[in-house]
Each structure stands twice: as structure tokens, then as C-alpha cells.
C-alpha positions in Angstrom: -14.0 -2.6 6.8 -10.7 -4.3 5.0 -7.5 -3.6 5.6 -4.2 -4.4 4.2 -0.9 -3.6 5.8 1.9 -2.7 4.3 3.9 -1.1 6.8 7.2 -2.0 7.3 9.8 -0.4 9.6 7.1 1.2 11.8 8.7 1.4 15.2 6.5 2.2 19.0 9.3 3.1 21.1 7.2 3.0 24.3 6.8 -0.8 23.3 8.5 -2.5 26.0 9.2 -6.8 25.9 6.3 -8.6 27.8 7.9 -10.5 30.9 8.6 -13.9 30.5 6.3 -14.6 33.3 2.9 -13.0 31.5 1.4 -15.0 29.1 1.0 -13.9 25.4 -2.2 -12.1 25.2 -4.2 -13.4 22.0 -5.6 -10.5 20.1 -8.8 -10.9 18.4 -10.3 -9.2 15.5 -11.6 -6.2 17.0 -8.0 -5.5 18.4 -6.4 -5.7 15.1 -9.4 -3.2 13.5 -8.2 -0.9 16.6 -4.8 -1.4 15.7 -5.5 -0.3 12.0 -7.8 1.8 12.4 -4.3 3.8 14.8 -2.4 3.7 12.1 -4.7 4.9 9.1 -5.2 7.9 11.6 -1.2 8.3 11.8 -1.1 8.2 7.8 -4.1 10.6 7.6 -2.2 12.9 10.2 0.6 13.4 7.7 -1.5 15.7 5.4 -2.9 17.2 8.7 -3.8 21.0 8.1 -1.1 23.1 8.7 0.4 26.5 6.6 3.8 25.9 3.9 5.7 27.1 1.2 5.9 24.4 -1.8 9.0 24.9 -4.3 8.6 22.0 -7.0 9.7 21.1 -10.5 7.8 19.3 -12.7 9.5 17.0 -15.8 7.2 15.1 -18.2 7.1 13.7 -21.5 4.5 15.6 -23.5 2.8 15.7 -26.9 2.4 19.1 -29.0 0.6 19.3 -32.4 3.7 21.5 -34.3 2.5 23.4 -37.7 3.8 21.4 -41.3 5.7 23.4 -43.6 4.6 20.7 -46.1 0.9 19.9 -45.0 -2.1 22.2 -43.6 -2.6 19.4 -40.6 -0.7 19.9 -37.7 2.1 17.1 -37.2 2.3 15.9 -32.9 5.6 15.4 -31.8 6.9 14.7 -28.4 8.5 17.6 -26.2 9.8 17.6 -22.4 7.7 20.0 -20.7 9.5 21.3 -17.5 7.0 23.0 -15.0 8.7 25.1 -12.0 6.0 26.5 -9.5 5.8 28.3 -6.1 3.1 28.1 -4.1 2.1 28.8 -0.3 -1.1 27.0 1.5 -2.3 28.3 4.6 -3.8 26.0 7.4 -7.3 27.0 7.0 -7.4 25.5 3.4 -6.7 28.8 1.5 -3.8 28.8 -1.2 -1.7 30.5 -3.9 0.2 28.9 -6.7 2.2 30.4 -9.7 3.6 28.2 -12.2 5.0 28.0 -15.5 5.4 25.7 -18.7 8.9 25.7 -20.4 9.6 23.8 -23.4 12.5 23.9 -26.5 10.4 24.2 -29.3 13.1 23.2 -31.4 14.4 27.0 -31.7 15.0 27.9 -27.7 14.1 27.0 -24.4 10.7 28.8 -24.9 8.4 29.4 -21.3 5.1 29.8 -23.5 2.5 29.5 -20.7 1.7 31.2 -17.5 0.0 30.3 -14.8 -1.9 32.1 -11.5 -4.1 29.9 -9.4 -5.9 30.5 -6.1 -8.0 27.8 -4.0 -9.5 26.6 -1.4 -9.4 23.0 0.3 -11.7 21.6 3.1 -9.2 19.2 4.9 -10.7 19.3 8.3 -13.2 16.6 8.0 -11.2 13.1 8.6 -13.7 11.2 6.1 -13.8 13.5 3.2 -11.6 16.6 1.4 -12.9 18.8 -1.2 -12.0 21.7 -2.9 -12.1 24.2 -5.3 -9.9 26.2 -7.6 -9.5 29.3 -9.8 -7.0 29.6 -12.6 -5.7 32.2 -15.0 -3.7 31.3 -18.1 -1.0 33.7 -19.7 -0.3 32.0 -23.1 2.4 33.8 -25.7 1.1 34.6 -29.3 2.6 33.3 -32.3 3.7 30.1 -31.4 4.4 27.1 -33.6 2.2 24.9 -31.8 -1.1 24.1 -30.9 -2.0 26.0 -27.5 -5.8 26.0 -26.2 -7.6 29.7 -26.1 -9.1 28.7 -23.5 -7.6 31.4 -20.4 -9.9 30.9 -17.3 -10.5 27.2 -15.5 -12.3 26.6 -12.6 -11.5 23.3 -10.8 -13.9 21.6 -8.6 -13.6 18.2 -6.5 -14.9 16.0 -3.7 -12.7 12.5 -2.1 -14.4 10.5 -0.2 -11.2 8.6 1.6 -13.2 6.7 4.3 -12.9 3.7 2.2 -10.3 1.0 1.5 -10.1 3.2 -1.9 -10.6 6.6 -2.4 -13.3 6.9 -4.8 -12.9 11.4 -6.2 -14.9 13.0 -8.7 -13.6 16.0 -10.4 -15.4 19.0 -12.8 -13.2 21.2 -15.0 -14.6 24.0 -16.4 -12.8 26.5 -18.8 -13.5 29.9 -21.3 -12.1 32.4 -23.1 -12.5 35.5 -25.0 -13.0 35.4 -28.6 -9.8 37.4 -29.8 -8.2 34.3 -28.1 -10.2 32.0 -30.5 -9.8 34.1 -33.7 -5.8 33.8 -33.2 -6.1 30.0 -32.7 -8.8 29.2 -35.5 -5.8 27.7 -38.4 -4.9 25.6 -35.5 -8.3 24.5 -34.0 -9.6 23.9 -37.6 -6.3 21.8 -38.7 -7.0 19.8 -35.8 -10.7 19.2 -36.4 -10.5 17.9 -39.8 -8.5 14.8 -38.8 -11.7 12.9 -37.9 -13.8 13.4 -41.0 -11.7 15.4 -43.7 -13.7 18.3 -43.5 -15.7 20.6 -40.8 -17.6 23.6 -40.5 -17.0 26.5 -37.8 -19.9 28.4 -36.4 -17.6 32.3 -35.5 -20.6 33.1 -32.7 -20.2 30.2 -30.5 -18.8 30.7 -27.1 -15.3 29.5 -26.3 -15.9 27.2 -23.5 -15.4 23.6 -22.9 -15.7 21.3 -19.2 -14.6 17.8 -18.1 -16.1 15.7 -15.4 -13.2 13.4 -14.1 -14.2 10.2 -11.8 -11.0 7.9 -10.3 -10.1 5.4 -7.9 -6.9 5.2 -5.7 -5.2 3.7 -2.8 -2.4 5.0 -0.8 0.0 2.3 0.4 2.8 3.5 2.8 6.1 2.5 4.1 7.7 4.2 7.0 11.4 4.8 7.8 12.8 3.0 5.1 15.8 4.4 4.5 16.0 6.9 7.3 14.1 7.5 10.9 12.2 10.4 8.9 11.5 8.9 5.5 8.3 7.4 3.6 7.4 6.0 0.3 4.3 5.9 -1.0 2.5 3.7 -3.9 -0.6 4.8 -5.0 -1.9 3.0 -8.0 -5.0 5.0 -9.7 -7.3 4.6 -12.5 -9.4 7.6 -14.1 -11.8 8.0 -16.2 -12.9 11.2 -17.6 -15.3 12.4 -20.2 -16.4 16.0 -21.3 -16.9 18.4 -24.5 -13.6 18.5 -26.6 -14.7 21.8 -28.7 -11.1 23.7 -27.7 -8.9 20.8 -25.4 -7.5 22.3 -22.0 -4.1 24.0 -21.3 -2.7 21.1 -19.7 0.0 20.8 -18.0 1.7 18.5 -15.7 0.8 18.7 -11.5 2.1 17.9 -8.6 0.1 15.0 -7.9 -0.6 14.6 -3.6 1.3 17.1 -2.1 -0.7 20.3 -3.5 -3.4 18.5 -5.4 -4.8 16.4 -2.4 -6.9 14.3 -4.1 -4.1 12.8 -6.4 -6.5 13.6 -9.6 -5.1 14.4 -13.2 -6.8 15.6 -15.7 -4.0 15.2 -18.5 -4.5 12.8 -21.3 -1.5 12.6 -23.7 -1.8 11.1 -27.4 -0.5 11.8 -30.9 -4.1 11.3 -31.9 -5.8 14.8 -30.3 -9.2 15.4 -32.4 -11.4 18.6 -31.7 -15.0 18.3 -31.6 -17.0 21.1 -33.3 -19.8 19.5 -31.8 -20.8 21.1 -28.0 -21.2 17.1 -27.2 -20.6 15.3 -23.9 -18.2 12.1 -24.6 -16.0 10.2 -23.0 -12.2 11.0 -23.3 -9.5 9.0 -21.8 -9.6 6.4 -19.5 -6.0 6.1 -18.0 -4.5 4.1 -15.4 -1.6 6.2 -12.9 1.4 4.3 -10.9 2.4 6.5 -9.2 5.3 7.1 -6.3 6.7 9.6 -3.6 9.9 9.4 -1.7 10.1 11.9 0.9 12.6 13.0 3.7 12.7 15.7 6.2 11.0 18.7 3.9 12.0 17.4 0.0 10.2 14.6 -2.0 10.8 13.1 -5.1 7.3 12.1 -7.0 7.8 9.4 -10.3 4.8 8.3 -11.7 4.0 6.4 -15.4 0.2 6.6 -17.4 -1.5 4.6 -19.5 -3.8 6.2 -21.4 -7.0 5.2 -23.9 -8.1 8.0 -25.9 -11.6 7.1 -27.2 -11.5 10.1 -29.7 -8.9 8.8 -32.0 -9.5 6.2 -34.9 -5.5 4.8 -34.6 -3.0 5.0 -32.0 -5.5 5.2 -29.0 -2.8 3.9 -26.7 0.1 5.6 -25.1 2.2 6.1 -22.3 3.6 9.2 -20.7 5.4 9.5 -17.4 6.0 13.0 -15.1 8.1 13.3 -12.2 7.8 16.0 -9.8 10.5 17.1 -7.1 10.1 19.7 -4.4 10.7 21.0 -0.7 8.5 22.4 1.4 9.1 24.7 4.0 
């Protein structure tokens, strides 16, 4: 098994000087894989199970699809989405989160999305977490952009972090009701014509779509760099995620690591969306996260920057987005 350190500031304070008199002892491999092997276990102890309240706001830079006053097609333009949530997870893996998703439309500070979310994680197991989640969407009516009728997600996942990377496989799975369609259909339709100047809309199909997600990450920490009771973290991540694109997800930005253990995202961000009328598996987005916490005592401070490839889109395939998420937990 490899491993790379990367601690710095990491102090033993029952270390004591050898005497002068003992010779240095020479450590071999297997006492440096011991050694490691100590402080992985440390690292893995600071997400140890245990029952909190998690305040956090999110900020990120996101792309809408606005209605034209001069063209049927929907015109994307960037917004700040600001995403304030509460949420309490109790030690046996159970958890509550409500959340919200604020933008200015251009008119007003407009909160035009809900959320309610219950889950449950399995954290006890030192070589693997996985978990699952329910979600409920509250979307407002007549807004002037592009909002998904899908209202119900379930969230699935499995990380596998026995590895010098921590290779996670996510499922996304999402519905609605039909009203919910029929009130978005101008929208969906405007959308679906980009790819091919035309499309066709069968009214009886159901309103679901689903992603499977698959990524890579590694944690690298630093301890007591600033203070005795601080840490940064780097975790560079790469993602890769494919699905049915009938509808698109609500998406909106997470707290990436502290509630979401496995670090995943399913947000993709382009000025190039297209819906698929087609129920077809494809691949999405492949996307590459840098991503950063700085936390003391109970608040953190969570940066991160994408870079996203949208397969879908016929121009502008590339583009970046960044979110940063602060937050204290009691």
C-alpha cells in the first residue's frame, strides 16, 4: 500500500529526546507503514460518528436558462446562487437537512426553491461509507427561468476509502407529477430544440430522469497550521457522470465533505444545457474538482473551483464554476 505524507505541524507531545547515550534506532519499512497506517487512522477519526448541528452557507456561480423577450429559445446567463441550510446528523448515521436556493433574478432577491432531505449514512465500517438519501423539492411557479419539474430525488452512494484514492459511485434518481411537467413544457421544449431545430413531445411519458456518478479523490491534510486546533485539507477530484437528460436535475450547490461524506457532486454547469427527448443513457459531464477546507475549533471555510466537459453541447463544452461553502457545527 503507498503512502504519501503531507503532514506538517503534527506534534506527539509524549515524544521525549532519545538520550545521547542510546543509539539512533533505524526504522525499516514496516515501521514507517505502522507509522502511517497511525496517522490515516487519526485522519479517519476526524469524521468519526458522532451527533451535530450543521449551520452553512453556500455561494456559487451558477448558470440559468432566462426566457427572450425577443426569441422563443431560452438565453443562459450567469447568476450567484446563495444556498443557506440547517441540518442535524445523529451518531448512528440518521440525518435531517433543510435548505434553500436564493438568487436575484434581476427583479429581487428571489428564494425560488425549497428543499427537505432525510438520510441515512453507514460510517461505522473503517474501509467503506455509504449512504442513502431522500429529497423533496418546493419550486415557486411562474418564474422567469428554467427550473426542473422534477420534485422527488433519491440519492444513493458507496466509497470505498481503503485505498490511496477513494474511488465512489453515485445513482441519482428523480420524478415528478405531470401538472409539474405541463407548467414547465415552453421551457423544456425551448430547451430541446437547440440540438436539432426541432423536436417532438410525447404528453404520456413519465417525468423521470437518473444519473449514475463515478469519481476519484484524495484527501491530503495539514494539521495545526495556523493554530493548535486547525486543519486544511486538499482534495483534488475528478468525476465522471452519465445518465438520461429528458428533464435535467434541480441542482444546487452542496456542502461538499462535511454533510456529503463522500465529497461527490452531481452539478455540471454550462451555457450549453440540451434536453434529450430521447429516454437514452449518455454520458454528461466529466469534471475535474479542487477543492479546499479550512477549519478551526467548530467553523470551516470550504473554496473549491470545477472544470467541467459537457458532452451534450455542440459549442462551448468547457467551463468553469467555483462554490464556496462556510459553516459551524455545533
Amino acid at each position: 500500500m503507498l503512502h504519501i505524507a503531507l503532514f506538517i505541524g503534527i506534534g506527539f507531545s509524549n515524544a521525549q529526546k532519545p538520550h545521547k547515550d542510546i543509539a539512533p534506532v533505524d526504522l525499516e519499512v514496516e515501521d514507517y507503514d505502522v507509522l502511517f497506517s497511525e496517522l490515516d487512522s487519526f485522519l479517519d477519526s476526524l469524521l468519526a460518528p458522532r451527533s451535530y448541528l450543521l449551520f452553512s452557507v453556500g455561494l456559487s456561480n451558477s448558470i440559468y436558462n432566462f426566457e427572450s423577450k425577443g426569441s422563443f429559445f431560452l438565453e443562459a446567463g450567469k447568476r450567484f446562487t446563495y444556498t443557506p441550510s440547517l441540518a442535524y446528523y445523529h451518531r448512528s448515521g440518521f440525518g435531517i437537512n433543510a435548505s434553500s436556493a436564493v438568487i436575484n433574478d434581476g427583479q429581487k432577491v428571489n428564494p425560488y426553491m425549497f428543499i427537505l432531505s432525510g438520510s441515512y449514512d453507514h460510517i461505522k465500517n473503517t474501509k467503506f461509507i455509504t449512504g442513502i438519501s431522500a429529497s423533496r423539492f418546493f419550486t415557486k411557479d411562474s418564474l422567469s427561468f428554467y427550473t426542473s419539474p422534477l420534485q422527488n430525488e433519491l440519492y444513493a452512494y458507496f466509497t470505498y476509502r481503503d485505498f490511496f484514492v477513494k474511488p465512489s459511485v453515485a445513482i441519482n434518481y428523480g420524478w415528478g407529477s405531470r401538472s409539474a411537467y405541463s407548467e414547465r413544457e415552453e421551457y423544456i421544449n425551448s430547451i430541446r430544440l437547440r440540438p436539432n431545430g426541432f423536436t417532438r413531445i410525447d404528453t404520456k411519458e413519465s417525468v423521470t430522469d437518473f444519473t449514475v456518478s463515478t469519481s476519484i479523490r484524495k484527501d491530503f491534510y495539514w494539521l495545526d497550521v495556523l493554530m493548535g486546533n486547525d486543519f486544511v485539507r486538499l482534495t483534488p477530484q475528478i468525476l465522471f457522470t452519465s445518465g438520461t437528460q429528458k428533464f435535467g436535475f434541480n441542482q444546487t450547490s452542496k456542502t461538499y465533505g462535511t454533510a456529503r461524506l463522500t465529497g461527490n457532486n452531481i452539478l455540471y454547469s454550462s451555457e450549453e444545457v440540451y434536453l434529450d427527448d430521447q429516454l437514452s443513457f449518455q454520458p454528461l459531464s466529466l469534471t475535474g474538482f479542487i477543492k479546499t477546507e479550512y477549519s478551526i475549533g467548530k467553523v470551516f471555510i470550504q473554496p473549491q473551483i470545477a472544470f467541467d466537459y459537457y458532452f451534450p453541447a455542440r459549442s462551448n463544452n468547457f467551463s468553469t464554476f467555483f462554490t464556496l461553502n462556510a459553516g459551524v457545527i455545533f
